[in-house]
N, C-alpha and C positions, 0 to 999 in steps of 0.2 A: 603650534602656531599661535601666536599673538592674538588678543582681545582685539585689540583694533590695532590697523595698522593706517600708517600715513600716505597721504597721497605721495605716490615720487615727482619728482619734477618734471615738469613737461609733457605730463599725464592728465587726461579728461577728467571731470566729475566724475561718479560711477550713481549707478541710479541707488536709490535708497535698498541698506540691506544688504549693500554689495562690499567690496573691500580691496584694494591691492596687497599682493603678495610675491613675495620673491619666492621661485621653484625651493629654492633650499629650505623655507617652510614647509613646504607641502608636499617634496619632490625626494627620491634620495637616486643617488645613479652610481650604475655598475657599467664600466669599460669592456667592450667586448675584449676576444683577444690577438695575439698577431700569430696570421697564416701568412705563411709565405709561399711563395709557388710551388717550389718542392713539397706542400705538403697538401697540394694540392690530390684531389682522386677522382674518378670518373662515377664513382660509387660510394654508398655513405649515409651521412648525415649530410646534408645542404651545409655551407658555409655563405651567411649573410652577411653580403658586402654591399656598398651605397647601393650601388645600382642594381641591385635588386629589391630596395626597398622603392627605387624612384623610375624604372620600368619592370613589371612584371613575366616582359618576354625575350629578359633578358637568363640567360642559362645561368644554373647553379655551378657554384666546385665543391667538390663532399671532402669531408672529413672523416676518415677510418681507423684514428686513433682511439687511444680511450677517453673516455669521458668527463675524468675525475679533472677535477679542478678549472673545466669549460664553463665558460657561461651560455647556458642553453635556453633557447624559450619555446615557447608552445604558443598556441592560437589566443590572442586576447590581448598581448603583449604591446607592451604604450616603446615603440622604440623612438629612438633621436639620432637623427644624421649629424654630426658638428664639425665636418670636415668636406673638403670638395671644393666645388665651384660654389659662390654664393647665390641663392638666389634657383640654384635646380637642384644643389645635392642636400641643402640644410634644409632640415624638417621632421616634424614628426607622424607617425604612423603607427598604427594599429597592426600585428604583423595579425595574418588566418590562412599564414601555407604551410603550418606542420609544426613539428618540431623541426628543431633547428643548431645547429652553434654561433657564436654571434662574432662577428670581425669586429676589429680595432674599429676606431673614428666612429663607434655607434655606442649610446647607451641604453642598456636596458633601462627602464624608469620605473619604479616603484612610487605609487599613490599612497599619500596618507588619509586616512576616513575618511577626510575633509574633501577632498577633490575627487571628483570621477573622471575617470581615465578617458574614456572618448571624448569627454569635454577638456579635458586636459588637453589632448591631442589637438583641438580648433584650436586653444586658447594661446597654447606656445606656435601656432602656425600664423594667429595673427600677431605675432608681437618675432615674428622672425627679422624682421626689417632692424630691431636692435639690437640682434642677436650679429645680425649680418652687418653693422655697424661696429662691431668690438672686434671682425674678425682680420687676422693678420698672415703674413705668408705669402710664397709664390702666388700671382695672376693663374687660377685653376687648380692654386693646391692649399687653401687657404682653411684656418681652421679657429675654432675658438676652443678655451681652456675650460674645463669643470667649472672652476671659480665662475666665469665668465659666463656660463650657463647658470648654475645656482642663480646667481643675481639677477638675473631677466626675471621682470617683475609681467605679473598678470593679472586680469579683475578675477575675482573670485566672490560668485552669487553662494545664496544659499544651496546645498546642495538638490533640495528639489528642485529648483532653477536651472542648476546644472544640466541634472539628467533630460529635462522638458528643452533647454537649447542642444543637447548634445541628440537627441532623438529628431528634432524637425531638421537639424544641420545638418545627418548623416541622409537623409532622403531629399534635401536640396540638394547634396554635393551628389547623391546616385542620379538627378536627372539630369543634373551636370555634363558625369561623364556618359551619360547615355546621349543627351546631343552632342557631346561633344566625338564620339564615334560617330555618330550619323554624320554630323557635316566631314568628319574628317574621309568619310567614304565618300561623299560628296565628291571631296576637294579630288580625291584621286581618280576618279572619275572620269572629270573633267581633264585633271591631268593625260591619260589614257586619251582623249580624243584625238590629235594631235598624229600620235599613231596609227590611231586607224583608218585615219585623213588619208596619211601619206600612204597606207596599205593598198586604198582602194583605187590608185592612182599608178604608180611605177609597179609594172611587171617584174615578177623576178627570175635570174636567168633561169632557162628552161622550160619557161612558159612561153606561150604564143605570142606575138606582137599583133597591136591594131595594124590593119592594113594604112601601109606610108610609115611606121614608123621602122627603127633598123637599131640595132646595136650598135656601139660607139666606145671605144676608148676615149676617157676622162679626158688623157693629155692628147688623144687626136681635137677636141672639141675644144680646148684651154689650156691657156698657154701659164703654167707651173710655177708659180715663182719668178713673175718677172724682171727683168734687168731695170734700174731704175737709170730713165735718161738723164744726159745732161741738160740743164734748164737753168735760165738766168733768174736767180731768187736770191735776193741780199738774208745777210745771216742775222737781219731783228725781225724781217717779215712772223708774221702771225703764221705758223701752220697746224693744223690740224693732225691731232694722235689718238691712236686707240689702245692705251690700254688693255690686256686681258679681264681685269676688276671691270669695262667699261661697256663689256656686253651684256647684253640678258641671255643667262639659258634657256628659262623657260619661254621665251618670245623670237627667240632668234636674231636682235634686233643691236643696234650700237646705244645703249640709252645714256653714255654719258661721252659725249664727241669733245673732247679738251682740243687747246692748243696752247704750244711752245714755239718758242721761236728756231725758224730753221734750222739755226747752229745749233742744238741742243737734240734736232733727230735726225740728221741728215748722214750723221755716219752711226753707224752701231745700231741701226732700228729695220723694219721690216719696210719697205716701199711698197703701194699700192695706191690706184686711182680708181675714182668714182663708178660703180658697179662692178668691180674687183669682189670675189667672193672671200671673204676671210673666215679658215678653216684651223680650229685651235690642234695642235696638232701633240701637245703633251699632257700624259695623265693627269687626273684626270678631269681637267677641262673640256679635252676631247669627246670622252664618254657623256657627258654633263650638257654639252649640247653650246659649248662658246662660240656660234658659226653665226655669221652675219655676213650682210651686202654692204660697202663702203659707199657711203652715199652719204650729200651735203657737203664734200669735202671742202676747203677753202682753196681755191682757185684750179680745183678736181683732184689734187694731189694730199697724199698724209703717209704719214708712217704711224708704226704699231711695234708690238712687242715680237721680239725675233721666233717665238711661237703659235707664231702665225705661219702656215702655208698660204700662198695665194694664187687662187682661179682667176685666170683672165678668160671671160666666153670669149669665146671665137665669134665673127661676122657671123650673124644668124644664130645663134644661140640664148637663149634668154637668159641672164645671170639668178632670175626665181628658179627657173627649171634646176638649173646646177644646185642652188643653193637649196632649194626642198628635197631632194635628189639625198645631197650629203647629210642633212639632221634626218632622215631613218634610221629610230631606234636600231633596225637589221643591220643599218648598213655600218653602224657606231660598235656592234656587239660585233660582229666579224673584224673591222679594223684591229677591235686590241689585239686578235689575233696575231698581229703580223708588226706586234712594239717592238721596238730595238731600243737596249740600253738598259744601266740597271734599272731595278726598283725602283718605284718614287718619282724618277726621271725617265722613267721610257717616252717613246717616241713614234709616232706615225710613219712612217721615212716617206720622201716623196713618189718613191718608184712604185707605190702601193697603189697612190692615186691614179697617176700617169697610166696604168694602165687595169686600174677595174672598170670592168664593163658597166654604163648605161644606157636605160633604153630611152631614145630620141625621136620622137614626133616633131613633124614640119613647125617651122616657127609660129605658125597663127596655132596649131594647136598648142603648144608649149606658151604663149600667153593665155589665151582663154584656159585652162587647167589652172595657170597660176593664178587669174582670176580669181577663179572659185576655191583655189586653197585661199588664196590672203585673205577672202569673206571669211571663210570656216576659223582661220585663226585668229582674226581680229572678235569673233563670236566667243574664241571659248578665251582669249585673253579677260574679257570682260566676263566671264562665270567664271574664271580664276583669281577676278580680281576680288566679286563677290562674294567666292567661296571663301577665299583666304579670310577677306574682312569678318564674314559670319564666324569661323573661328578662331577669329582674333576675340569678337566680342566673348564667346563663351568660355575662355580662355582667362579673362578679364573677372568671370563671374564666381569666383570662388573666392576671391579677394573680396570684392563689393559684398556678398553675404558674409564676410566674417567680421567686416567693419560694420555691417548694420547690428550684427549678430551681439558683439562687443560694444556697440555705443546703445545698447539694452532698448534695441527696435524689434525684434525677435516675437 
């Protein structure tokens, strides 16, 4: 390593003491190697691939060959993702789950005296943004070169600096991810309520009914896919569409209501009018929860994407009732049952709806219920909007610690 080295361009001060350094200074890298599926085993040695370095609960593939001429690591080990998506698969990591053999797109890193390896690991973490600036390749399969690594330049303290940032930064980032489980338990939680809403609410067959209320086929109560009348509407009128991209799953809701003009949805789209249930009816949209009430429409009428089924209630029926009815998780997990079509494109068919049974309570009961559900879900939208935020911010905080850490606030 160089006596002193220069600042690179477009790089901060460094505080007294300190120095920029390119990794091929201080850095030397070994390539893991290439497994291919075939050499894949259920049993082994682990074979470490990105994503095992970037979720830990993600399953290993072993390796049951020999040894000779693998690159293999043990616990301590400074590895580099330089391949992947930018921004989740590039970075570096400290591995401590065994030995190992090492896949392609990863380098083992070897430290020179001069650098300690856990500080090495922040220090190439915060400077990944120009690592993730040199990188080239498919959108998702993008990767930088050796060269291109070597040259990624980083501050380098005295080594007792080193170890005294690389110690307070390893116990920031552990209570990091320790709230960052807590809220994300939170978050699920929350999520989970929604279910248990609707659990406490709709009988399932073979249970009792309240007194007054009665069993019902879907398509005795709603009328399926209806025919879209004729109606005098010139072809620049403004109308209203829905999009699949334009509902919320987790809310149930239309949250982005577009319009086109007539002639542009009037043939090839799904028809539907105001309080019309709209029930996504292909993988997996369906399962995900894309169902909402048409409402707001522009002069009561709009069309949508032809994966759409649609609920018409019937006189006396409430269109909440139907509509909180169809988003049970139960009633979304039995549907796949009964998909038609290949893969990828399966499908709900109509006659599934038309006649699965629900249980129907007099029309003031079926408002007052929906009542008290649309309070319960407008409650936990707002703790899911909060949860979310909370772990957006802790999310946030590993970054902002490594820029304090790095402009020598530490």
């Amino acid at each position: 390593m160089s006596a002193t080295a220069k600042q690179p361009k477009d790089k901060k001060a460094l505080p007294e003491g300190w120095q920029w350094v390119k990794l091929e200074e201080v850095c030397s890298f070994i390539n893991g190697d290439a497994y291919k599926q075939s050499d894949w085993d259920v049993e082994g040695i682990p074979i470490i691939r990105i994503q095992n370095l970037n979720d830990e609960s993600k399953p290993f593939n072993y390796w049951k060959g020999s040894l000779e001429d693998r690159v293999c690591i043990k616990n301590g080990d400074l590895l580099l993702a330089w391949s992947g998506t930018p921004g989740t698969s590039f970075g570096a990591h400290i591995w401590n789950r065994g030995v190992a053999v090492l896949n392609q797109h990863i380098f083992l890193v070897h430290t020179s005296k001069d650098l300690e390896k856990s500080y090495a690991k922040w220090a190439i973490n915060d400077a990944l943004d120009d690592l993730i600036k040199a990188a080239h390749g498919a959108v998702g399969l993008a990767h930088v070169t050796r060269r291109e690594v070597e040259a990624l330049s980083i501050p380098l303290p005295p080594l007792p600096e080193q170890q005294r940032m690389a110690a307070i930064l390893k116990e920031q980032m552990a209570a990091v991810d320790k709230a960052r489980a807590a809220a994300q338990e939170r978050l699920e939680a929350v999520k989970a309520l929604p279910a248990a809403f609707l659990r406490q609410v709709f009988p399932q067959p073979g249970q009792p009914l309240p007194v007054g209320w009665r069993w019902v086929r879907l398509g005795e109560v709603c009328e399926l896919n209806p025919r879209r009348p004729m109606f005098p509407r010139k072809d620049a009128e403004p109308t209203s569409f829905i999009p699949m991209e334009a509902v919320n799953s987790a809310s149930g809701t239309v949250a982005d209501l577009r319009t086109r003009p007539f002639i542009e949805v009037k043939k090839g789209y799904t028809y539907f009018s105001d309080g019309d249930v709209l029930f996504a009816k292909i993988t997996p949209c369906m399962q995900n929860g894309k169902h909402a009430i048409a409402q707001g429409l522009i002069d009561g009428i709009g069309f949508g994407t032809t994966e759409f089924h649609v609920l018409r209630p019937s006189e006396g029926i409430s269109s909440e009732w139907i509509h909180f009815f169809v988003r049970q998780p139960a009633f979304l997990q039995e549907a796949t049952e009964h998909f038609t079509g290949a893969v990828g494109q399966q499908r709900l068919p109509h006659d599934y709806l038309a006649n699965h049974m629900i249980p129907l309570p007099p029309l003031p009961e079926q408002q007052r219920i929906a009542a008290i559900l649309n309070e319960q879900m407008a409650a936990v939208d707002k703790a899911r909007t909060a949860a979310e935020a909370e772990l957006e911010t802790i999310n946030a905080l590993p970054a902002a610690l490594l820029r304090r850490a790095f402009n020598g606030e530490l």
